[in-house]
Phi, psi and omega in degrees: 000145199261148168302142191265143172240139186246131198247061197286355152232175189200140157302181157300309169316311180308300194312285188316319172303312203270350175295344191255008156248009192246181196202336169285320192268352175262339164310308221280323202283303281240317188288000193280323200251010166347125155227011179191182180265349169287321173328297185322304191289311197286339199292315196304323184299304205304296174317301156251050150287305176286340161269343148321296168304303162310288183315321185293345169275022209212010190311328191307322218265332209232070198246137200290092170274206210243038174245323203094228154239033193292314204301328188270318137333275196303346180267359183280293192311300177321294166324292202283353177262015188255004172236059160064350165279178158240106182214142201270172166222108188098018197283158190277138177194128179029025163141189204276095152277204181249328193215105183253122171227132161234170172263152190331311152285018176044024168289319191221137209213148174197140187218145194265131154225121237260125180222121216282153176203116173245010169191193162289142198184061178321276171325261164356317107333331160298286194300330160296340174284328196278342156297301183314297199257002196247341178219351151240024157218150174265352192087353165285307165297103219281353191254173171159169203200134164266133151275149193210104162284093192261104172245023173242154181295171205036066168323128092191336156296315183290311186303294202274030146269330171306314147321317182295321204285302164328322192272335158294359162288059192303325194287016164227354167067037194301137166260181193249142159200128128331143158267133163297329197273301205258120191248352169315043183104324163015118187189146161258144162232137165277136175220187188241076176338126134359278182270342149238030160077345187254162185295138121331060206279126186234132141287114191239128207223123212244124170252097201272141176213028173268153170214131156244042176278147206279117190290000000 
């Protein structure tokens, strides 16, 4: 029998060598080293960009029930909470959002509201934003994010009408920024919170879940 070597501690360097063939192990150092809420924020995308992804592959199993988008939330909960964040689904804070992540000390907190799409359906998605910032955030946590659980084909015609839709909102003076990372329609808007008068970064974020296959 060939010997097994157990490897019970590791440096930082070490750690840092095998984080740079594993992408997982590179998640784990980038949420490791947190020192702010911008930290925060870039270690979370990364993280559920890959829990995004893994759910989209599970699309068969996550079909639209008399759950909503509760089902899909809750497997986002699960996943992240299983990387050391704390996060919530449905938690109350001026009515129901769908997905509250805070970071593990509960220092830094951003919250999601998850809106189910079985076509373009503009308004609708509109009214999860108008949740989002007008009644579960006060704006100290300057981020926060839609999710669009998308179950008709072509996801990237829907973000970008939806995104068209957005530029009719003159009363929020919206600024723009394309995601570099997740590129299917992905896009940001900055706004001037309400409630704390400072900018507001909302992430709109595409879950593809539609399925058809063809027999």
């Amino acid at each position: 029998m060939s010997e097994v070597k157990v490897m019970s501690s590791i440096t930082l360097k070490e750690f840092n060598s095998l984080a740079s063939t594993d992408y997982r192990l590179r998640l784990q150092h980038e949420r490791m080293t947190v020192e702010n809420y911008d930290d925060f924020v870039s270690a979370l995308y990364n993280d559920l960009d890959w829990c995004i992804n893994e759910v989209q592959k599970k699309a068969e199993y996550l079909q639209p029930d008399v759950n909503g988008e509760d089902r899909v939330s809750s497997y986002l909960q699960v996943a992240l909470n299983a990387m050391f964040y704390s996060a919530e689904a449905k938690f109350v804070k001026g009515g129901n959002t769908d997905l509250t992540i805070s970071s593990l000390n509960n220092q830094y907190k951003w919250i999601g509201e998850a809106k189910l799409v079985q076509g373009v359906n503009n308004r609708h998605v509109w009214g999860g934003f108008l949740q989002l910032v007008e009644r579960y955030t006060s704006g100290e946590d300057p981020n926060g994010g839609i999710l669009l659980y998308i179950y008709c084909p072509d996801a990237k015609s829907i973000m970008e009408s939806y995104r068209e839709y957005t530029m009719t909102k003159n009363e929020y003076h919206f600024l723009y920024e394309n995601c570099k990372k997740k590129k299917i329609g992905t896009f940001y808007t900055i706004h001037k919170h309400t409630s704390s008068g400072e900018n507001f970064k909302t992430r709109y974020i595409p879950v593809i879940l539609h399925n058809s296959p063809k027999k």
